[in-house]
PASEBA-1860 file (N, C-alpha, C; in nm, 3 decimals):
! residues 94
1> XXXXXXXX> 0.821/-5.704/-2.052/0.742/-5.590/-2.093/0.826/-5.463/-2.079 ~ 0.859/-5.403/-2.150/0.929/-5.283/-2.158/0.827/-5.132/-2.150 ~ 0.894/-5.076/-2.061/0.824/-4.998/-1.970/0.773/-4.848/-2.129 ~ 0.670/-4.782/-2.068/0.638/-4.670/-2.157/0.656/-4.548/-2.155 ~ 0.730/-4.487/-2.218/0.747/-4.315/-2.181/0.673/-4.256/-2.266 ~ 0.646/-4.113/-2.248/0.597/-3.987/-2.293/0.653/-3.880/-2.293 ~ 0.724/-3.853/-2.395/0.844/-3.711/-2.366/0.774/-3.631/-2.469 ~ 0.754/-3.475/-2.383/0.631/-3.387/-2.419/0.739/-3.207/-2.388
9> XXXXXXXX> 0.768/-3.249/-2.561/0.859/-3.124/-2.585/0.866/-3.023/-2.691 ~ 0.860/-2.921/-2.676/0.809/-2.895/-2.824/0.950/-2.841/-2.890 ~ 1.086/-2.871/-2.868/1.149/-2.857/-2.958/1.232/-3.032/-2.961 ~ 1.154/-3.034/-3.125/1.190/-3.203/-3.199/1.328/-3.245/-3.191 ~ 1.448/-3.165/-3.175/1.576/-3.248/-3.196/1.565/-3.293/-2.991 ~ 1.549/-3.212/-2.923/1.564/-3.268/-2.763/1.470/-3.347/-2.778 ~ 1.334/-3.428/-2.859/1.249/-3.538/-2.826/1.306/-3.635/-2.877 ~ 1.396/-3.594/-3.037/1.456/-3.717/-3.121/1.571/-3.774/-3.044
17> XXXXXXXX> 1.661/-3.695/-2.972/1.746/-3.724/-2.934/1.691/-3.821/-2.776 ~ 1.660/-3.745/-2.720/1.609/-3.879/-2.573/1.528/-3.986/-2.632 ~ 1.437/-3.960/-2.736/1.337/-4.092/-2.762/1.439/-4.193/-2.801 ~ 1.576/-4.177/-2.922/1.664/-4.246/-2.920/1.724/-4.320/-2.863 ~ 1.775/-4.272/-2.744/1.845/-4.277/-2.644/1.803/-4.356/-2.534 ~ 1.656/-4.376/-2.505/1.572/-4.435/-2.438/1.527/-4.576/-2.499 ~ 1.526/-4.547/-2.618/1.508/-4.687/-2.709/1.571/-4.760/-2.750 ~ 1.724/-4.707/-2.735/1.823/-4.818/-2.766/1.870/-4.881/-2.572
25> XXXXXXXX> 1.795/-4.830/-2.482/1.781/-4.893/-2.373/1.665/-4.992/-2.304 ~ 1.600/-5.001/-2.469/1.463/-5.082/-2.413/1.341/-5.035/-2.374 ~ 1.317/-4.876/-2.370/1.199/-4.864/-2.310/1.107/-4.830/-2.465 ~ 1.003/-4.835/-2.418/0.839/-4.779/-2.574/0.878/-4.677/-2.525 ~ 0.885/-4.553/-2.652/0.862/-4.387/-2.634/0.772/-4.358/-2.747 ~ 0.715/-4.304/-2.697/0.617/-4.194/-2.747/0.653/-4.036/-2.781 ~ 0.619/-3.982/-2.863/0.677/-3.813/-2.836/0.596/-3.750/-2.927 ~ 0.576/-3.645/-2.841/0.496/-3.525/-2.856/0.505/-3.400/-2.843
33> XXXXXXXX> 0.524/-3.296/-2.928/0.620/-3.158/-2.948/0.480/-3.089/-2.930 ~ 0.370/-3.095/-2.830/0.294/-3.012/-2.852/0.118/-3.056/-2.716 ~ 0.134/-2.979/-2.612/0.041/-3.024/-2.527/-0.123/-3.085/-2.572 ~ -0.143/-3.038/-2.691/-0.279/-3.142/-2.799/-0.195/-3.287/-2.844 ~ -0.078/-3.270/-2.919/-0.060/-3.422/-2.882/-0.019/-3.503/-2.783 ~ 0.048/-3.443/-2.697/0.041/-3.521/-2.568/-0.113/-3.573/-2.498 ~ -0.265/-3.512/-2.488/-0.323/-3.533/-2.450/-0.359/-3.632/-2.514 ~ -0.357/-3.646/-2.661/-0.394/-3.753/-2.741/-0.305/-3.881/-2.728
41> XXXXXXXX> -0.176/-3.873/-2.704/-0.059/-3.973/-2.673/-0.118/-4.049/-2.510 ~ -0.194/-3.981/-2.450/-0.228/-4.027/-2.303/-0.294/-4.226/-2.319 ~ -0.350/-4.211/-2.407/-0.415/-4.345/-2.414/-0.314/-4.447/-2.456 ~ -0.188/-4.435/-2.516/-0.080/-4.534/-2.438/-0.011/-4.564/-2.303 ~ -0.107/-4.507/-2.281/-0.092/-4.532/-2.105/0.054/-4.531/-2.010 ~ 0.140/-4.444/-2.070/0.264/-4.444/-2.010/0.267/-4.440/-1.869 ~ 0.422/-4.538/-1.853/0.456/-4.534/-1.709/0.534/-4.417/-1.639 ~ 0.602/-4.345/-1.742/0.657/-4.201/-1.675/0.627/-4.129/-1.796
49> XXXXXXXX> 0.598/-3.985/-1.769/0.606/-3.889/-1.848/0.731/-3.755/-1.826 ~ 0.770/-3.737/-1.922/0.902/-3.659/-1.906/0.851/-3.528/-2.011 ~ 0.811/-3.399/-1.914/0.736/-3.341/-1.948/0.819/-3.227/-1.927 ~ 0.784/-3.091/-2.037/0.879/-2.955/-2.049/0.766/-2.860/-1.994 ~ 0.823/-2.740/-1.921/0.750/-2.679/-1.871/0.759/-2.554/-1.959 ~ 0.828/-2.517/-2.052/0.845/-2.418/-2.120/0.793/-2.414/-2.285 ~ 0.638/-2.436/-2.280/0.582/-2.459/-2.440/0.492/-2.394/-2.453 ~ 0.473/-2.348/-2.602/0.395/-2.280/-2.632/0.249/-2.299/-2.612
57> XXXXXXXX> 0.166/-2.189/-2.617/0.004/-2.254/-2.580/-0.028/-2.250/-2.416 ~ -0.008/-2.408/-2.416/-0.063/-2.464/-2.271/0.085/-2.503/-2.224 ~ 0.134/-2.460/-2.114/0.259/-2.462/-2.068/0.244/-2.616/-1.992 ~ 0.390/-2.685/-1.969/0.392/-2.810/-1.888/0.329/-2.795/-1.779 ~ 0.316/-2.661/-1.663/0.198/-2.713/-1.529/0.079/-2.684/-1.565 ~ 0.025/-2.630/-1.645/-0.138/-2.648/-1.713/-0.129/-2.754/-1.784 ~ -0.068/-2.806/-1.834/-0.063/-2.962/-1.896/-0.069/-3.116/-1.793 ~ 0.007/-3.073/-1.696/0.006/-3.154/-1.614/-0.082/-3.178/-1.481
65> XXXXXXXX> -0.143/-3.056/-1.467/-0.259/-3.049/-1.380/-0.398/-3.135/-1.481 ~ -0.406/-3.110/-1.658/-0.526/-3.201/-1.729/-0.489/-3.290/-1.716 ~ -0.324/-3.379/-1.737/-0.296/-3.507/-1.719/-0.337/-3.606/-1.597 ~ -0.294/-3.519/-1.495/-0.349/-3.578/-1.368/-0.552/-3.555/-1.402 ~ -0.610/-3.546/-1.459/-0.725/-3.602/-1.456/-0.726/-3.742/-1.552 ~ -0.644/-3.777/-1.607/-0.644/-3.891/-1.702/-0.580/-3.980/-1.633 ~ -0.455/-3.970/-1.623/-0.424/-4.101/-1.564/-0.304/-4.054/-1.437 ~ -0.271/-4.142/-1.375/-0.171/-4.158/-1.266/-0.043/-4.229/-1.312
73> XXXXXXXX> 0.056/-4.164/-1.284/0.216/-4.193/-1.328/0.272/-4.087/-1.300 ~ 0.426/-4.100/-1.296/0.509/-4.044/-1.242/0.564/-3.903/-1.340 ~ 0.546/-3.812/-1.347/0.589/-3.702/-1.449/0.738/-3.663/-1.383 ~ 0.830/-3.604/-1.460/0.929/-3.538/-1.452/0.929/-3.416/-1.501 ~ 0.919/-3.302/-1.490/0.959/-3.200/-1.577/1.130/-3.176/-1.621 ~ 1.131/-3.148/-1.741/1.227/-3.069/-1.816/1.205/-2.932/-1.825 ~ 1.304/-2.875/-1.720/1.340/-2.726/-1.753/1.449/-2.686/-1.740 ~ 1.466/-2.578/-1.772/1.588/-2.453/-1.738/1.523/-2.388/-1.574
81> XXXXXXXX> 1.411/-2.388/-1.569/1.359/-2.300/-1.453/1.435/-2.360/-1.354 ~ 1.514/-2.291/-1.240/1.569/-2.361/-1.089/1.534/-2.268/-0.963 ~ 1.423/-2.188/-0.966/1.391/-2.120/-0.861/1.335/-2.209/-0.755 ~ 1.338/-2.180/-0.650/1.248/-2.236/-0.502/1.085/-2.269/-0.558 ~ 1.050/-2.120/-0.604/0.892/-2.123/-0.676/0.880/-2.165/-0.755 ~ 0.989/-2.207/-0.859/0.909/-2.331/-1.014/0.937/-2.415/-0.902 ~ 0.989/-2.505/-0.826/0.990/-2.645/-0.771/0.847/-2.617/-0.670 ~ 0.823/-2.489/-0.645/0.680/-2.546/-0.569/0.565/-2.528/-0.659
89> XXXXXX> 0.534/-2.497/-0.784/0.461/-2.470/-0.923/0.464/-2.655/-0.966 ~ 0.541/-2.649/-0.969/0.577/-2.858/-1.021/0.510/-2.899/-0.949 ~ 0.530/-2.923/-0.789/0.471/-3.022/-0.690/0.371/-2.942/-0.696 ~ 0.304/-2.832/-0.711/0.123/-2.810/-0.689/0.088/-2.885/-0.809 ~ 0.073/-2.837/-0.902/0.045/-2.903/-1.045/0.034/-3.065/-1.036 ~ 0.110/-3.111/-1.000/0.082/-3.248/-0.956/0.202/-3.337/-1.010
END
């Protein structure tokens, strides 16, 4: 069984390029340039989500605080952010 990702980015060449990259290693990817399709992508039930904190709309920790009402799995964020306070914004968010 090959494991499931969710990479939730809203610029398409960084989703084309990892979904690639991930798939010629065997895993299911999913991708979603936009926090409405990621919520809709949720019902493939991924095992990690590799999630951007920098998107338009609903940003990755308002995204990831609705996710954690859906399901349980391991998120990663993708950012540029490296302050003390985005790493404690990530771990509140969930």
């Amino acid at each position: 069984m090959a494991y499931r990702i969710l990479i939730v980015d809203d610029e398409p060449i960084l989703t084309e390029l990892l979904s690639t990259h991930l798939q010629d290693h065997g895993y299911t990817v999913s991708v979603a340039n936009s926090s409405d399709e990621a919520l809709a992508k949720l019902t493939t039930k991924p095992n990690l989500i590799l999630l951007d904190i920098n998107m338009p709309g609903m940003d990755g920790l308002e995204l990831c605080k609705v996710i954690r009402n859906h399901i349980v799995c391991p998120i990663l964020f993708l950012t540029a952010r490296i302050t003390e306070q985005d790493k404690v914004n990530g771990l509140r968010a969930g």
